[in-house]
N, C-alpha and C positions, 0 to 999 in steps of 0.2 A: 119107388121113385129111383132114377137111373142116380147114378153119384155126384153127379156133374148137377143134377137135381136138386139134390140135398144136399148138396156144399152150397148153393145159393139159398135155398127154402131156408135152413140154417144159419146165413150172415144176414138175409132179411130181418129171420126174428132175430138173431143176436141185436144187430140196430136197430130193429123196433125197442128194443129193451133199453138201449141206453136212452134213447132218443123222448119215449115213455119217460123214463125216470127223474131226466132230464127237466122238462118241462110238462108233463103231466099226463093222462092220457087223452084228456080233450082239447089241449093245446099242441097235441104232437100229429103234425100233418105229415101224409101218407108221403108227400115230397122229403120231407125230413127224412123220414125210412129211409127212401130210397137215396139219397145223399150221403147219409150214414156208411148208407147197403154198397155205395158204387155203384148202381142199377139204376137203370131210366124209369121213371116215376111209370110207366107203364108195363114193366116189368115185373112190381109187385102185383098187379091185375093179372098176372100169369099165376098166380101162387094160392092170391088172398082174393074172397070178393071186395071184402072193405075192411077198415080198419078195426071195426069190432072184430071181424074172421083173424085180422093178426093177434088180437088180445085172445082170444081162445086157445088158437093154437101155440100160442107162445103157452099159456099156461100147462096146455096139454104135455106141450116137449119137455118144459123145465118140471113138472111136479112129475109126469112119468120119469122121469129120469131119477128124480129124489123117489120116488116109490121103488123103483127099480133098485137104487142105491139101498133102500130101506130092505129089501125082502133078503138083499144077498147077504147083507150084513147080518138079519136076526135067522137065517139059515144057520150062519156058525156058531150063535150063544146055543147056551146050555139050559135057559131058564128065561121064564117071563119078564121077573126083575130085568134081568140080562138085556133082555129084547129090546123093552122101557127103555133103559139106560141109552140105547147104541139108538132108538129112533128120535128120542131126543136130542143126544150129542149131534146125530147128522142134518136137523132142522138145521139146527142153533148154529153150527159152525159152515156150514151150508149156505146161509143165509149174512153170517157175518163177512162169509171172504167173497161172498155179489151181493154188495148194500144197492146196487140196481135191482135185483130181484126183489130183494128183502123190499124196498122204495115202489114196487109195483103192485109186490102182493098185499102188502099190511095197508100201503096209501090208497095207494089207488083203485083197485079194489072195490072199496068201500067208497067211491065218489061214480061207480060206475051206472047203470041204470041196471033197474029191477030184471032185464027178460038177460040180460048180458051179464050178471051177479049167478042166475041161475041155470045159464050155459055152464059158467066158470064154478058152480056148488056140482053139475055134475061129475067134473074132474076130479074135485077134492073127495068126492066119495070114497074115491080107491082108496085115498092117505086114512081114512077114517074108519072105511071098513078092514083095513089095516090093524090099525088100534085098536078095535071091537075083538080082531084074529087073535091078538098077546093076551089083550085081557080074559079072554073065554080059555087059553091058554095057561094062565096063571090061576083059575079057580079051578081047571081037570088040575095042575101043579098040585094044589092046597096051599099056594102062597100067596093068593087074593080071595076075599073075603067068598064064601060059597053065597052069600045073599044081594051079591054086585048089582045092580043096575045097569045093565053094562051099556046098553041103548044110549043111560044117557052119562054116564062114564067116559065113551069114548069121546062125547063132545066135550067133558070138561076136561079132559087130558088135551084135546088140540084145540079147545081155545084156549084154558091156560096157557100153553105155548107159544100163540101165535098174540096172545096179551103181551109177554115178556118181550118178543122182537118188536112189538109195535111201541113200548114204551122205550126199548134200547134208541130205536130213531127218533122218536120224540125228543129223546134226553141228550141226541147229537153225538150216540154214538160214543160215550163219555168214558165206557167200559166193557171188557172182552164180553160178549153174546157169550162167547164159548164156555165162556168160567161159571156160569150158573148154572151149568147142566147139571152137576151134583145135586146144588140143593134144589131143584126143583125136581129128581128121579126122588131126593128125601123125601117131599111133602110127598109128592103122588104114593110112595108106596108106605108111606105112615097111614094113608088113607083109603089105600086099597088092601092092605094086610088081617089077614086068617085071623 
């Protein structure tokens, strides 16, 4: 896409997102985007076919980007643990400083329809076979148990996680997202250790 492209493609979904968060994602009309966006409601038909195509792709841009964030960050540790640590801190803190994001992914989400849940499960694959890559990582280490389960390991590693940010919104946001990173890398690797 030319740049003049994706500087638009880019403030659409940025405005979808607040716009989404805002009022929900079955309550947020494509006119809304585009009022958001500064673009004439026929302008998002240049981009998206419909507004589930924006809910995809929004997720597409923001979790490749947090996966992107994720692989450069555990390139520089030293160790599995390590990895853990720096893929959780960057959900958590990630997530706490665009409570829009966090308001899409944890809420809404989950209010969306079955074939559109499993558009948006093939994105999340990557974050997850992510987490399958540390933990297989951690047991050639010898610092996660050699008998892991790791298939279903790496799902309670990110729903664990994605539990914690859905109860931080729930709870109104009362206390730092960011500041539980410790203990919850403590529990995981109490329970993933040799």
């Amino acid at each position: 896409m030319a740049s003049k492209k994706m500087e638009k493609y880019n403030l659409i979904l940025d405005a979808a997102l607040k716009v989404i968060a805002e009022n929900g994602y079955h309550n947020a009309q494509v006119s809304r985007i585009a009022k958001e966006a500064g673009v004439a409601d026929g302008t998002i038909y240049l981009y998206f076919k419909n507004k589930e195509d924006i809910l995809i792709s929004l997720f597409q841009k923001k979790l490749g980007d947090l996966v992107g964030q994720f692989h450069s960050s555990i390139n520089e540790t030293d160790s599995a643990d390590e990895a853990l640590r720096k893929i959780c801190e960057i959900h958590y803190t990630m997530l706490e400083q665009n409570v829009d994001l966090a308001f899409v992914t944890q809420i809404e989400l989950r209010q969306s329809s079955l074939e559109l849940r499993k558009e948006i499960g093939l994105v999340v694959k990557t974050y997850i076979e992510l987490i399958e890559k540390v933990l297989r990582q951690g047991i050639e280490e010898g610092i996660f148990r050699a008998n892991l389960d790791v298939k279903l390991t790496r799902l309670l590693v990110f729903g664990s996680m994605d539990e914690v940010v859905t109860s931080w919104l729930i709870a109104g946001r009362k206390y730092s997202l960011a500041a539980q990173v410790e203990k919850t890398v403590e529990f995981f690797i109490q329970g993933l250790k040799a």
